[in-house]
C-alpha positions in Angstrom: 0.0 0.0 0.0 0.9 3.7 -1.0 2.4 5.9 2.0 -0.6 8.3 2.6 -0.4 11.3 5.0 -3.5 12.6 6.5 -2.3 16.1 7.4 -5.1 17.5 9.7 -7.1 14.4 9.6 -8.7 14.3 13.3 -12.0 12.5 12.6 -11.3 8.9 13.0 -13.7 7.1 10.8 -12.1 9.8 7.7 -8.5 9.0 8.8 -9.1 5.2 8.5 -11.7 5.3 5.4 -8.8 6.8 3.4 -6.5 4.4 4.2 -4.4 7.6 5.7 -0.8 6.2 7.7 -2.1 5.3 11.2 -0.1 5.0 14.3 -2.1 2.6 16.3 -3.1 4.1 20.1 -6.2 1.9 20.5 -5.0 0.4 23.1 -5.8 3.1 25.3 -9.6 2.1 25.5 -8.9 -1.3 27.3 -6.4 0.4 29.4 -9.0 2.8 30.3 -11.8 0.8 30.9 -10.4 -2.5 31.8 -7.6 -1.3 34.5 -8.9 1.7 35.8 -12.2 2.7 37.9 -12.6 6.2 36.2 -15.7 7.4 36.5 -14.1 11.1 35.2 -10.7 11.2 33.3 -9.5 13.8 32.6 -6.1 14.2 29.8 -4.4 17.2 29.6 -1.4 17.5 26.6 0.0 20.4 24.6 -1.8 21.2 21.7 -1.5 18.9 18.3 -0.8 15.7 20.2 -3.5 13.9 19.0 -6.2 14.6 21.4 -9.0 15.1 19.1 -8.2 12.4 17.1 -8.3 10.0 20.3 -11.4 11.2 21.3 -12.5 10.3 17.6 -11.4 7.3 18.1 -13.3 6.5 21.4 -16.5 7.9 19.8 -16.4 5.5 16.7 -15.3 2.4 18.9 -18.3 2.8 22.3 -21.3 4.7 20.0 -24.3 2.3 19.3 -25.3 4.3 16.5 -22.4 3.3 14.5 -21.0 0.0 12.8 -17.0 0.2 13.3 -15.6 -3.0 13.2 -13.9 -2.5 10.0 -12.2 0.5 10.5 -10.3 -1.1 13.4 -9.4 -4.3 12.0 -6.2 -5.2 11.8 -5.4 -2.9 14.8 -4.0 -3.4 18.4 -7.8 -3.1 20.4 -9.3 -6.1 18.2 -6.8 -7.9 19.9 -9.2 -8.0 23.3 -12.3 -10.0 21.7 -13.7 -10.0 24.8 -13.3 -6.6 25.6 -14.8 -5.9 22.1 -17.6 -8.0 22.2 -18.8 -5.6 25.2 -18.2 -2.5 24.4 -17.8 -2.2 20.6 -20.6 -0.1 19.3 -22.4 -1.0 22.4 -23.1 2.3 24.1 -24.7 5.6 23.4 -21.9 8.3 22.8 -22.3 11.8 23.4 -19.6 13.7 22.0 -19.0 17.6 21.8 -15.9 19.6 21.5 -15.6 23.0 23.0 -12.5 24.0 20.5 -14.9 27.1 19.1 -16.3 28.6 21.6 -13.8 31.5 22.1 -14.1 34.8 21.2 -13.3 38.7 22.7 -16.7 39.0 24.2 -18.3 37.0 26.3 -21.9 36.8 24.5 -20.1 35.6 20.6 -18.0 33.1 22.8 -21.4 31.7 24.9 -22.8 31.8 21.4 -20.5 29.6 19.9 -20.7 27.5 22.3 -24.9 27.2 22.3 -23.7 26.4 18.4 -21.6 23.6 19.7 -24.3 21.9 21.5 -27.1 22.6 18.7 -25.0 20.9 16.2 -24.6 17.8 18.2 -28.3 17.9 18.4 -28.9 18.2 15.1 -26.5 15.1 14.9 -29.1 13.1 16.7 -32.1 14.8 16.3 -33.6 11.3 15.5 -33.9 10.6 19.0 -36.3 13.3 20.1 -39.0 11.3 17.8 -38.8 8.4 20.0 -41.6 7.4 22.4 -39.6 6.3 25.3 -38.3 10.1 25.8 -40.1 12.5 28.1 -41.8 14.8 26.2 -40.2 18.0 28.4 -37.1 17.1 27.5 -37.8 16.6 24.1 -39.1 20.3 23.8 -35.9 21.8 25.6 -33.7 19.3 23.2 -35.8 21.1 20.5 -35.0 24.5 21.9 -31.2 23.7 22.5 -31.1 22.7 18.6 -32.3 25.8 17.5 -30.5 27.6 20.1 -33.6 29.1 21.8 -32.9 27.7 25.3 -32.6 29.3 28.6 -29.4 29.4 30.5 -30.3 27.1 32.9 -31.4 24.8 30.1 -27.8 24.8 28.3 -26.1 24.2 31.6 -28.0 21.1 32.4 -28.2 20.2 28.4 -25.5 17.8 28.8 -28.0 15.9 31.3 -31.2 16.3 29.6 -29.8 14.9 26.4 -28.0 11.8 28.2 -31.5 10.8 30.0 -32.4 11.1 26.4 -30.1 8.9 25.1 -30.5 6.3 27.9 -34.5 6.4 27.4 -33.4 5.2 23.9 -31.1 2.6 23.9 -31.6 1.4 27.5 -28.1 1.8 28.3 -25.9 4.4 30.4 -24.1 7.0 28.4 -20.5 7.8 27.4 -19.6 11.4 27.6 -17.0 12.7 25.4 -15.9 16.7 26.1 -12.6 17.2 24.2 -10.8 20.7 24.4 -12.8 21.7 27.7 -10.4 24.5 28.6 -10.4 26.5 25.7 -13.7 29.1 26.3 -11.7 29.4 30.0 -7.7 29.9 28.2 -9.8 32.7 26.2 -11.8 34.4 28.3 -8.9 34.3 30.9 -6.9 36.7 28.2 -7.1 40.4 28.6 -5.7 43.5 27.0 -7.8 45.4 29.4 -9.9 44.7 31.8 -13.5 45.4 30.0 -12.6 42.6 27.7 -12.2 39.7 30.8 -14.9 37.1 30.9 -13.5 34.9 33.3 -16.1 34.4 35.9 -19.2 34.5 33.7 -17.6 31.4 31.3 -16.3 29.7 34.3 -20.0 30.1 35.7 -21.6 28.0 32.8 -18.9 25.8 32.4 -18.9 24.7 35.8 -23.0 24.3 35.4 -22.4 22.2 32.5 -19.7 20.3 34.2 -21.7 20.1 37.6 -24.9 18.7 36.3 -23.0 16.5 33.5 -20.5 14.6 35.8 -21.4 15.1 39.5 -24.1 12.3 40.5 -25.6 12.1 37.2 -27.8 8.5 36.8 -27.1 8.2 32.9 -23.5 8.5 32.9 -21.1 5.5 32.1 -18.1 7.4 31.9 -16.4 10.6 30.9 -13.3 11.4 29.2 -12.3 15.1 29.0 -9.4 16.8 27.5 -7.5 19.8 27.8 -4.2 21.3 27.9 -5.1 22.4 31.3 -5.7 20.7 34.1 -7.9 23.1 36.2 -8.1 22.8 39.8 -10.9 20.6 40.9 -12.6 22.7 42.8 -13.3 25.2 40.3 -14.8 23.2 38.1 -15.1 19.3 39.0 -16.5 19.9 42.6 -17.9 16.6 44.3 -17.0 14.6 40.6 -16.9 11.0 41.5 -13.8 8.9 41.0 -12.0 11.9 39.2 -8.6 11.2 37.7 -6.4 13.1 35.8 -3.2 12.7 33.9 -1.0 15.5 32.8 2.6 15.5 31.3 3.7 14.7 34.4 2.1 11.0 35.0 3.5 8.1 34.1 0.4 6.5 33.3 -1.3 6.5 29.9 1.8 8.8 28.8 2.6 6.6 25.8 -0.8 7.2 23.8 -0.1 10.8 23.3 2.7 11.6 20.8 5.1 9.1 18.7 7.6 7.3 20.4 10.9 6.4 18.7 10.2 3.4 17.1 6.9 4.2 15.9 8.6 7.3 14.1 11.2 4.7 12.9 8.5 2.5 11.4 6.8 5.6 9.8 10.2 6.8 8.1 10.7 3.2 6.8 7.2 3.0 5.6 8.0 6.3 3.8 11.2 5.6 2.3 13.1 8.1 4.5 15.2 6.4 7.1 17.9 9.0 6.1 15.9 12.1 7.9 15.3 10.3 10.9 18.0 12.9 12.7 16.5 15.4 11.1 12.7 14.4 12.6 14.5 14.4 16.1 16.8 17.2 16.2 13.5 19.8 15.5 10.3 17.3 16.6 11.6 14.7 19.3 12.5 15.5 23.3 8.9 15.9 24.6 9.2 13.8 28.4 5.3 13.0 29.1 5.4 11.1 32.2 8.6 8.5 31.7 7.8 8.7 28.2 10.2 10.3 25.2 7.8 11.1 22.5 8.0 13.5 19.3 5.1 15.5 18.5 3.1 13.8 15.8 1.6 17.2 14.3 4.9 18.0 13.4 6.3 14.5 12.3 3.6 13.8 9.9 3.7 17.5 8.2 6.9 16.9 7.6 6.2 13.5 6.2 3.9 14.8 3.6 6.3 17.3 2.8 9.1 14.9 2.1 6.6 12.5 0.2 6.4 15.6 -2.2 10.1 16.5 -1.9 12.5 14.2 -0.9 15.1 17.2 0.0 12.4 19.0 1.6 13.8 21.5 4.9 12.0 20.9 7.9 9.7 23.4 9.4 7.8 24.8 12.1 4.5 23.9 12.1 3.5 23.9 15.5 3.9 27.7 15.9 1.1 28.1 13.6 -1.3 27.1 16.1 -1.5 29.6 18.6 -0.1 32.9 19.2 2.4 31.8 22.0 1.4 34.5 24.1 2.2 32.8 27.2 6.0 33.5 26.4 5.4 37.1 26.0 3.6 36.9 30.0 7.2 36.0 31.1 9.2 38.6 29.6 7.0 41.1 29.6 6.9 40.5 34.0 8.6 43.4 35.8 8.3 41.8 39.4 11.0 39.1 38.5 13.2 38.1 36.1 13.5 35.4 34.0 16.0 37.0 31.8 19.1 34.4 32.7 16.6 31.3 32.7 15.5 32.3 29.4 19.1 32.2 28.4 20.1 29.0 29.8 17.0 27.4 28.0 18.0 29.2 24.7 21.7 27.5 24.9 20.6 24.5 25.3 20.8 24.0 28.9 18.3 23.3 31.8 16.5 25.5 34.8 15.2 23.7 37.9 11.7 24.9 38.7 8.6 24.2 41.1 6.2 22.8 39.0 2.1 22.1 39.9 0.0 20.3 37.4 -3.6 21.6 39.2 -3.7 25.3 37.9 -6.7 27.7 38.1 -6.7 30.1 34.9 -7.6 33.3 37.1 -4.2 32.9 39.0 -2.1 31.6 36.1 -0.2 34.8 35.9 -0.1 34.6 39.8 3.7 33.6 40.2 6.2 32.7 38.3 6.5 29.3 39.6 3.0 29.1 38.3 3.9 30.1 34.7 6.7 27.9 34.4 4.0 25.0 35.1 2.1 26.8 32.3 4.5 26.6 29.7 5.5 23.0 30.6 2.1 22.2 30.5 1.5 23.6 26.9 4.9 22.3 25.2 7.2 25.1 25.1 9.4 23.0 28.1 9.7 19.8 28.9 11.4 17.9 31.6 14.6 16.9 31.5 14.7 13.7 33.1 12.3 11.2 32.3 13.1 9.4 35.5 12.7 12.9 37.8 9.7 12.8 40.1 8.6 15.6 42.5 7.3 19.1 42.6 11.0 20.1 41.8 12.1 19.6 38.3 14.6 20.4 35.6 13.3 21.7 32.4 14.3 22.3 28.7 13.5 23.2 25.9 13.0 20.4 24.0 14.0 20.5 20.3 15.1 22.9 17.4 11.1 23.7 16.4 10.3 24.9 20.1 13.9 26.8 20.3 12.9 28.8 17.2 9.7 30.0 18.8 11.7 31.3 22.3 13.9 33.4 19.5 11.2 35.1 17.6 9.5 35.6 20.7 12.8 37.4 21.9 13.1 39.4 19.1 9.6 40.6 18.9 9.6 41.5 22.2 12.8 43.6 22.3 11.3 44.8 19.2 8.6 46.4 20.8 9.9 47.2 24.2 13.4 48.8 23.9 14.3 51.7 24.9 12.7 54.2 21.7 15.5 57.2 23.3 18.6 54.6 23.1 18.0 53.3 19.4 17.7 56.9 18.2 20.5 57.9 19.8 22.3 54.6 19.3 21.6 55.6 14.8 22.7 59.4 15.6 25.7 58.1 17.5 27.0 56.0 13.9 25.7 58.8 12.0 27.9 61.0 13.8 31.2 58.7 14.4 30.8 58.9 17.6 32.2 55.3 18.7 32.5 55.8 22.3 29.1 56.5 22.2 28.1 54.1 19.8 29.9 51.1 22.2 27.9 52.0 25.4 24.2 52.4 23.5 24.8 48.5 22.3 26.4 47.0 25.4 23.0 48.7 27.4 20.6 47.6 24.5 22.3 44.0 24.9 22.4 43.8 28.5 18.5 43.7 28.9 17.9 41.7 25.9 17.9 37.8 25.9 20.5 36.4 24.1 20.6 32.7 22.5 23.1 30.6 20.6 25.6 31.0 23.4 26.4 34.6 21.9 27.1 33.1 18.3 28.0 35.4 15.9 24.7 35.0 14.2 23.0 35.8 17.8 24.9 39.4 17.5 24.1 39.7 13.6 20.5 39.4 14.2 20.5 41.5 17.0 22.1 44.6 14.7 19.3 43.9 12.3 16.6 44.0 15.3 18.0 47.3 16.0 17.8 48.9 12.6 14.4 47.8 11.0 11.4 49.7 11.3 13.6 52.7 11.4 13.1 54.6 8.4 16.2 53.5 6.7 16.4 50.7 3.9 18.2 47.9 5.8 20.4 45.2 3.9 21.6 42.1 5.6 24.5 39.8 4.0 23.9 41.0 0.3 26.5 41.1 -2.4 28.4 44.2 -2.4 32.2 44.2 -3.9 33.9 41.1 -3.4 31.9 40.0 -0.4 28.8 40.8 2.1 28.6 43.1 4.4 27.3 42.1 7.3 24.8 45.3 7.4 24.0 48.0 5.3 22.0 50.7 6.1 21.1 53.3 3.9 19.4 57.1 4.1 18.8 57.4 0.4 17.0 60.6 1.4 20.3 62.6 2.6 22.5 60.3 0.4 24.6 58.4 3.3 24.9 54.7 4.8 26.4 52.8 7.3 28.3 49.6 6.8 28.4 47.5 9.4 30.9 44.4 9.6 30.6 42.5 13.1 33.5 40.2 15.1 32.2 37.6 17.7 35.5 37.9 20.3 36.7 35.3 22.4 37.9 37.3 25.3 37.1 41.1 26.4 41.0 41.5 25.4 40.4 40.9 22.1 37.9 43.5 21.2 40.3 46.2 19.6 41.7 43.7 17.6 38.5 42.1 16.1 37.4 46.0 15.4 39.8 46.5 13.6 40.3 42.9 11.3 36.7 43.9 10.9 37.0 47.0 9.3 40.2 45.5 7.4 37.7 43.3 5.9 35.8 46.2 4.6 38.5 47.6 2.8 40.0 44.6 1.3 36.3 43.0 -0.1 35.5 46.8 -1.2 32.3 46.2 0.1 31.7 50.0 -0.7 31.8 49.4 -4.2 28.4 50.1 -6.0 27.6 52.7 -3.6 28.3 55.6 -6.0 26.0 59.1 -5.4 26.1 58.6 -1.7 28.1 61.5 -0.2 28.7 60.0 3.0 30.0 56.7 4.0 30.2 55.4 7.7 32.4 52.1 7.9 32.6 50.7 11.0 33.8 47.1 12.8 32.1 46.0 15.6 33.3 43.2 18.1 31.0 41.3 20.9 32.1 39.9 23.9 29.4 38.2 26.0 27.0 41.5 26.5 29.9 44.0 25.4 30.5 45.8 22.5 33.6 47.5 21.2 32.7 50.1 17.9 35.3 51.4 15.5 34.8 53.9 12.7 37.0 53.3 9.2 38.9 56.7 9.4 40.1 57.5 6.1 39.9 60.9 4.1 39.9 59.4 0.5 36.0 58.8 -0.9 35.5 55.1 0.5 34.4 54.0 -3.4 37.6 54.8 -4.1 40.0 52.6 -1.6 
């Protein structure tokens, strides 16, 4: 059979139908029902780790309304004919996502979430016709379907439509809630305070919860995901035989995300074994419990990129699905400082934090020990140590896609926050030749910026560019000019001048004069100024970095530069 990737593919029953590449997790339902007592379990992963997709799965395999046995044949779960036998297509499902139901307001997010429930309705609106179902609840089913109900009504509509359900099929029901979290991640966000919905979402999704969960005749069981675990008693008060299972549990940790062998099995079912260090240099280093898994989002994107092209460049896809604003919440902090952390993370090194897995979204933002458990919680760290236990624990960054993100957050963020006075005076300084000047403006812009790459010399190029765009002035970066490229060039086409900028990563603090000045020797002998004819003034200048230090030197030279 053909390699197929279903890039995006979360519905099951679609996935399988197309014969789509499958990495088999079904295992997970026996080990859910069979060895645990859950009435309530509740899984919290990063985003794009295949919740959805599970929860498809689940849905497909329990619901008596479908016929499923050949879209898991051949895999792992048919393996259990007992198991099967009981629960395949046995029970009545109810399945609803909250994934949509966000929004800047709180009346188009409670909106979209009313559309949420009406849709599953509409799903089974077949049901309301039966005999068997109170004919009150049929009429509020009607009114949730057409969104018409009351409040009250949508916060017990999970209820009313499982007594529905059981009236039906004589049977308790299964209740399905993937992405429960996200109306409460939204309305938890807040430019300013008029635009904070946090208590009136958590009130009717605690209503919904409360009547759904908590002592509730027609229920089975319940599975819930997240990326959140949310502290019980805002939301899961008085649930019955509540469990949950974060990144941090070693149970169940090996059904979310690919493990190395499975990737090893996909790149040999794909014909490319020989970009298996590729996959786990940028995907791989995710520690979920005492499991090592790669995020599968990002493995199988790239897999249907390298179907296409075999010499296709890895990417980051996962940054695409959010706006990673939870890294901005740490820098932006002025009551500590993660400055140094971030820089240990960024050079590939670890930080040793407090971490608590039972968060409430109003008191995220509460401590920084709590925001470290946010970002570990969500993907952008990971432990360390798969064998670590405790509320202590060393974190990383886990691989080159996550890495990428903490830099453009860095930029951005100095982008937008330093110092307006310093650049300007920092571009008048080099307009001027003033190099004394010019030295202390960078050494203060670096020494509250975040650098990365262990001070690389690409760290401090980047840095010069971050400093120059958005200025006013056409910026150039490593373009052909002579017989070389200057680092920078920066030109003022309106008063006919430009700065060229060659830059020296030094390896001691001694060394900066001398890296200035092979810099600007550079200059000279690539005639970078060449092509630069009509400009009336020139500015040359070498710069060398040590650690959070600079050292600027001007080219001092009478004789038009064009000319040398």
């Amino acid at each position: 059979m053909a390699f197929k990737v279903g890039v995006g593919k979360s519905d099951f029953e679609v996935l399988r139908r197309s014969n789509d590449y499958y990495v088999d997790k079904t295992d997970i339902m026996y080990e859910l029902v069979e060895e645990t007592d859950n009435q309530v379990t509740l899984f919290t992963r990063p985003r794009r780790f295949g919740k959805t997709l599970m929860m498809s799965m689940l849905a497909n395999f329990f619901s008596i309304r479908k016929e499923s046995r050949d879209i898991f044949e051949g895999l792992k779960i048919t393996e259990h004919t007992v198991f099967c036998e009981k629960w395949m297509n046995q029970y009545p499902v109810l399945f609803i996502s909250f994934k949509d139901a966000e929004a800047d307001v709180f009346e188009v997010a409670y909106d979209k979430l009313k559309n949420s429930i009406a849709d599953v309705c509409k799903s089974i609106s077949d049901i309301a016709e039966e005999e068997t179902v109170n004919r009150a609840d049929a009429q509020i089913f009607e009114r949730l379907m057409f969104n018409q109900a009351s409040d009250a009504e949508v916060q017990a509509s999970f209820k009313t439509i499982m007594r529905m359900m059981h009236a039906v099929y004589g049977k308790k029901v299964i209740l399905l809630i993937d992405e429960y979290d996200v109306p409460l991640a939204r309305a938890s966000e807040k430019d300013s305070e008029t635009n904070r919905y946090y208590e009136e979402m958590l009130a009717v999704i605690r209503g919904i919860m409360s009547t759904a969960l908590k002592d509730n005749e027609f229920l089975a069981f319940s599975v819930i995901t997240g990326c959140l675990r949310i502290a019980k008693e805002s939301i899961f008060t008085g649930t019955n035989n509540f469990a949950s299972y974060s990144v941090l549990d070693e149970d169940f940790s090996g059904y979310f995300g690919f493990s190395e062998e499975e990737v090893e099995e996909i790149l040999t079912a794909a014909d490319r074994k020989d970009k298996a260090d590729i996959v786990k240099e940028w995907y791989d280093g995710y520690v979920f419990g005492d499991s090592c898994v790669y995020c599968p989002w990002d493995v199988m994107n790239y897999m249907s990129a390298l179907k296409k092209r075999k010499d296709a460049r890895p990417k980051n896809y996962w940054k695409f699905t959010s706006h990673n604003g939870v890294l901005l919440s740490f820098v932006e902090r002025t009551e500590f400082d993660v400055t140094e952390k971030f820089e240990a993370l960024l050079n590939g090194k670890t930080v040793t934090q407090s971490i608590s897995d039972e968060l409430t979204y109003e008191t995220l933002h509460g401590s920084e020990d709590h925001l470290w458990s946010v970002l570990l919680m969500t993907g952008y760290i990971t432990k360390a140590d798969p064998d670590e236990t405790g509320d202590t624990v060393s974190l990383k960054i886990p691989n080159r896609e996550i890495a990428t993100i903490f830099e453009d957050t860095v930029v951005a963020y100095f982008k937008d926050t330093a110092d307006k006075s310093k650049l300007s005076n920092l571009i008048n300084a080099l307009w001027e030749g003033d190099e004394e000047e010019a030295s202390r403006l960078i050494s203060d812009l670096l020494w509250y910026t975040i650098s990365y790459h262990d001070y690389h010399e690409d760290y401090y190029h980047a840095f010069l560019v971050g400093i120059f765009v958005e200025r006013g002035y056409h910026v150039e970066s490593n373009k052909e000019k002579g017989l070389g490229r200057p680092d920078i060039l920066l030109k003022d086409k309106r008063n006919r001048r430009a700065v060229m900028i060659e830059a020296k990563r030094s390896k001691r603090e001694s060394d900066l004069d001398r890296d200035c000045d092979e810099a600007i020797g550079q200059i000279v002998k690539a005639r970078y100024a060449e092509g630069l004819y009509g400009y009336t003034q020139i500015c040359c200048y070498g710069i060398a970095f040590f650690q959070k230090q600079a050292k600027v030197k001007r080219l001092h030279n009478a004789q038009p530069l064009s000319q040398i």
